[in-house]
N, C-alpha and C positions, 0 to 999 in steps of 0.2 A: 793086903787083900789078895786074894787068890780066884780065879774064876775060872769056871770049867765049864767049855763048850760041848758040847756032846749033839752038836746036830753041824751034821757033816757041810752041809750047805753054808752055813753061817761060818764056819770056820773057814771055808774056801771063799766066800764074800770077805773078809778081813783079808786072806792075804792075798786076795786081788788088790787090795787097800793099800798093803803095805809096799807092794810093787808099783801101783800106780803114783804113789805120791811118795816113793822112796823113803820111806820110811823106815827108819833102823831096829827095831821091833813093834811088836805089836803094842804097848804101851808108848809109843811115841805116835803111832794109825789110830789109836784112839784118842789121844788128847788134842788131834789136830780134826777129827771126827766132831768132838764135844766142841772145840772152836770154832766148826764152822757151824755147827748146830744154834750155838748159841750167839752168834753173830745172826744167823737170819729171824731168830725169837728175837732180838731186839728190834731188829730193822721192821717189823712186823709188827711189834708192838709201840714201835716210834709212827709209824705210818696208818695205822690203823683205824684213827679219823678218814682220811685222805683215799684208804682204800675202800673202805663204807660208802664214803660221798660217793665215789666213781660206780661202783655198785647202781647206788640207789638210783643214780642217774641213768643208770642203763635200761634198766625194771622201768623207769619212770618211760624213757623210749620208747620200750619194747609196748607199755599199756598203751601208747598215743599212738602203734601201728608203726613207727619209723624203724623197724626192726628190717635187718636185709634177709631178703627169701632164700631157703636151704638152696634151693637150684642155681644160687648166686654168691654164694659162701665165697667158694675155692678162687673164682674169678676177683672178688675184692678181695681177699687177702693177698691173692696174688698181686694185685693192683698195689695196693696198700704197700709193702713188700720191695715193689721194683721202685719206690717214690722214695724207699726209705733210705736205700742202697746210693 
């Protein structure tokens, strides 16, 4: 198979690819591309119960009002953040 890029951008995205992760051509940046693509569709398709729950739990929060105020965002995350460190 043969593929021809013809948008200039895209071609300069790959071999940023193939520099960043050393890659020895461009058919070795892409299969390492399609591995990590298809490592995170599993992991997403394994969790996907789990990531639902947490969802609907939030939505469920958010409708009972326990939602944190925009003007308090930056400071709990920050909070959040320095607890986690």
């Amino acid at each position: 198979m043969n593929i021809e890029i013809h948008d200039t951008a895209l071609e300069a995205r790959i071999q940023k690819q193939i520099q960043a992760t050393g890659s020895g051509s461009v058919e070795e940046a892409l299969i390492r591309l399609l591995e990590t693509q298809e490592e995170q569709d599993r992991w997403l398709l394994e969790n996907r119960a789990v990531i639902n729950a947490k969802i609907r739990r939030g939505i469920e929060q958010l409708d009972r009002g326990e939602g944190i105020p925009e003007d308090q965002l930056d400071a709990h995350l920050a909070n959040l953040k320095t607890q986690s460190e």
